[in-house]
N, C-alpha and C positions, 0 to 999 in steps of 0.2 A: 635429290641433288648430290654431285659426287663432290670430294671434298677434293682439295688441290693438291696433287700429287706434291711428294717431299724432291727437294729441286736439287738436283747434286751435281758436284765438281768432281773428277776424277785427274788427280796429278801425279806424274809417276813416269819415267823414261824410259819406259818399256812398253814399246806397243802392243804388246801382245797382252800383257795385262791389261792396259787403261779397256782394250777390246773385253778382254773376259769379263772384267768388273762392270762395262757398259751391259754386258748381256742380260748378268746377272740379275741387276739393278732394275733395267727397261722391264727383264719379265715380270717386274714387281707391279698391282695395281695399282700401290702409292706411292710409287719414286717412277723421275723420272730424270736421267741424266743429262744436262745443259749445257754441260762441255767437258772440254779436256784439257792438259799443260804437261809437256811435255818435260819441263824445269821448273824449280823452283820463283824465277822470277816472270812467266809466266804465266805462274798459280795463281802469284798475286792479284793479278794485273786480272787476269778474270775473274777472280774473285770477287774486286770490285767491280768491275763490269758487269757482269750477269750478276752477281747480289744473289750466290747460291743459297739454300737453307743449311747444306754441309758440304765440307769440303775432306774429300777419303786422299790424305796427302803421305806418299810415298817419303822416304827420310831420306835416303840417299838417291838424292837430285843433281841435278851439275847446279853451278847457280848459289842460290842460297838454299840451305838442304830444307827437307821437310820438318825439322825441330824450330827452323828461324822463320820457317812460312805461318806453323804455326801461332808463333808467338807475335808475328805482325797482328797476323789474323785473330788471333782469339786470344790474346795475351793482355795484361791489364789495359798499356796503352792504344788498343784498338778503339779506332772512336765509334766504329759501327761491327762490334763485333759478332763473327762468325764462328762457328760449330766446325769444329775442325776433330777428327778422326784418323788418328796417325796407324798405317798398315804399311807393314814394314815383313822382310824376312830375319833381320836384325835384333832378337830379342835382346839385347843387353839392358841390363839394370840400368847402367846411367842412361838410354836413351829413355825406356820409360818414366824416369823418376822427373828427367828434362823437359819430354813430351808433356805428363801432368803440370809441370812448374809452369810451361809454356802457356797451359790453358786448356790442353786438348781435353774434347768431353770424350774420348777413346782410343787403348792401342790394340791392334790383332795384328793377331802372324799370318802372314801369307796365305797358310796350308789350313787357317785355321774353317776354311769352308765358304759355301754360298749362305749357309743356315744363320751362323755368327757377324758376316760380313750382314745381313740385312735386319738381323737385330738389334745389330751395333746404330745402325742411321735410328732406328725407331726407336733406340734406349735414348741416343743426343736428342731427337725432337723433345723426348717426353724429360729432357733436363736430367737423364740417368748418364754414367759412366759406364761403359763396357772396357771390360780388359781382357785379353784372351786367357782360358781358362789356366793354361800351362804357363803363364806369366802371371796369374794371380796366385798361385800354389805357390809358385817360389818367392815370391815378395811378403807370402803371409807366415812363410818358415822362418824368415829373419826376424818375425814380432812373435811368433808363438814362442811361451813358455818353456825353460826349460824344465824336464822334471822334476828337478830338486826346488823349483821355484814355483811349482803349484798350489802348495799352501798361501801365494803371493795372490793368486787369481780363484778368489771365489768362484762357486756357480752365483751368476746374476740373476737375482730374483726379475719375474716375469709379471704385468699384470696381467696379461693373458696367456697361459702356457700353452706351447707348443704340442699341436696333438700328435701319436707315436709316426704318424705317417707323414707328419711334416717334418719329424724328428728326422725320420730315414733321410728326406731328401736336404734337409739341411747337411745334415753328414755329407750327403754326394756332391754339394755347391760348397764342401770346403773339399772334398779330394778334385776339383775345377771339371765337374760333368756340364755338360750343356744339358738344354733339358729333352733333347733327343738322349743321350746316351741316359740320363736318369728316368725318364721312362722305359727305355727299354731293360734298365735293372731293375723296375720296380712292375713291370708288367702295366703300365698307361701311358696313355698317350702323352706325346711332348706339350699337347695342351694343357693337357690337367697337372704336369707336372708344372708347368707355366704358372697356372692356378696358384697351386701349393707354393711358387715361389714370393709370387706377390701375399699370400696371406704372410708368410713369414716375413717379411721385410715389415710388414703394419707389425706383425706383435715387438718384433725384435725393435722397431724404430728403425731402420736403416734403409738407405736409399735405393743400397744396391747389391748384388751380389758378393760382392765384396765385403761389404757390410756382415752378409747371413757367415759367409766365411770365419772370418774374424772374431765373430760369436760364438761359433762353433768351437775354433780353436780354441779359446780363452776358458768355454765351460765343458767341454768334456774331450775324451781321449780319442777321438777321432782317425782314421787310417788314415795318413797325410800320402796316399800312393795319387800322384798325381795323373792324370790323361797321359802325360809321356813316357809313364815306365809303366810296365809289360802288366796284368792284370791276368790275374788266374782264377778258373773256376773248378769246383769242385765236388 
């Protein structure tokens, strides 16, 4: 018995997007996309209509933009709330900090791929947060430590410590790798790097990449060279 595909909304005022991301989506075996909105106030309006499982809502919309769509949709006073996924080329702090106030269970950058964009729906079913990795890098510099104040931030004791090779990749999901690019620095597949992320999240306790980040930062010195500056090897 096949399970029922995850049922998506795509809003966003560029046709040539709502098309790519339809493509993207439909080639997936368990999404399948249910419509489109061209604006903000006919995001809404199908949203409640078709009764998406997520809604991938563009922020600069004519209309009401995608930070206010989501907060209809997926914000406290939602009486039937939705899974709303703000993708944007717009990364500014205040729109993600808005975006999460709003409700949304994710923000990605535009450019940030087909890979990210489909893990991002599968992270919101399973009740996870996705944020694009070059937006989580920089939102976890304004909380890391400075190093005069490391004395402030123990290493946090573990009941189950992290083994060296979960060690490696927790470093790489605090410099914001996906787990394509952390497999290919670590020689395995984006599977098993997947793997290694979900066992980290159980030992560390946290929900979500973001989560492994922030731990990372807080107990040791980690390279903070994020996905968007240049990467050298040697």
């Amino acid at each position: 018995m096949t399970a029922t595909p995850i049922r998506i909304l795509v809003a966003d005022d560029q046709r040539d997007i709502r098309i790519g991301f339809r493509m993207i989506l439909d080639a997936q075996p368990d999404m399948r996309t249910v419509g489109e909105a061209a604006d903000g106030a006919a995001a809404i309006d199908c949203a409640r209509r078709l009764r998406p499982d997520v809604v991938l809502a563009d922020i600069r919309m004519p209309g009401p933009d995608g930070l206010e769509v989501t907060r209809v949709l997926a914000g406290p006073d939602a009486a039937q709330p939705t899974k709303v996924i703000v993708v944007t080329t717009f990364d500014l702090d205040e729109y993600v900090y808005k975006a999460l106030a709003n409700g949304a269970c994710g923000f990605l950058l535009k450019r940030s791929g087909p890979a990210l964009l489909t893990e991002a729906v599968r992270a919101a079913m399973a009740g996870d947060v996705l944020i694009s990795p070059s937006v989580t890098v920089r939102l976890l510099r304004h909380l890391a430590p400075r190093s005069s104040d490391h004395h402030l931030s123990p290493t946090e004791p573990l009941t189950e410590p992290l083994t060296d090779r979960e060690a490696e990749v927790a470093r790489l999901v605090a410099q914001g790798r996906t787990n394509a690019e952390i497999g290919t620095a670590l020689f395995i597949t984006a599977g098993t790097a997947k793997t290694h992320v979900a066992n980290i999240q159980r030992k560390l306790d946290v929900r979500n990449r973001v989560g492994i980040a922030a731990w990372t930062w807080r107990n040791s010195q980690t390279d903070r060279t994020g996905p968007d500056r240049p990467r050298h090897s040697g």
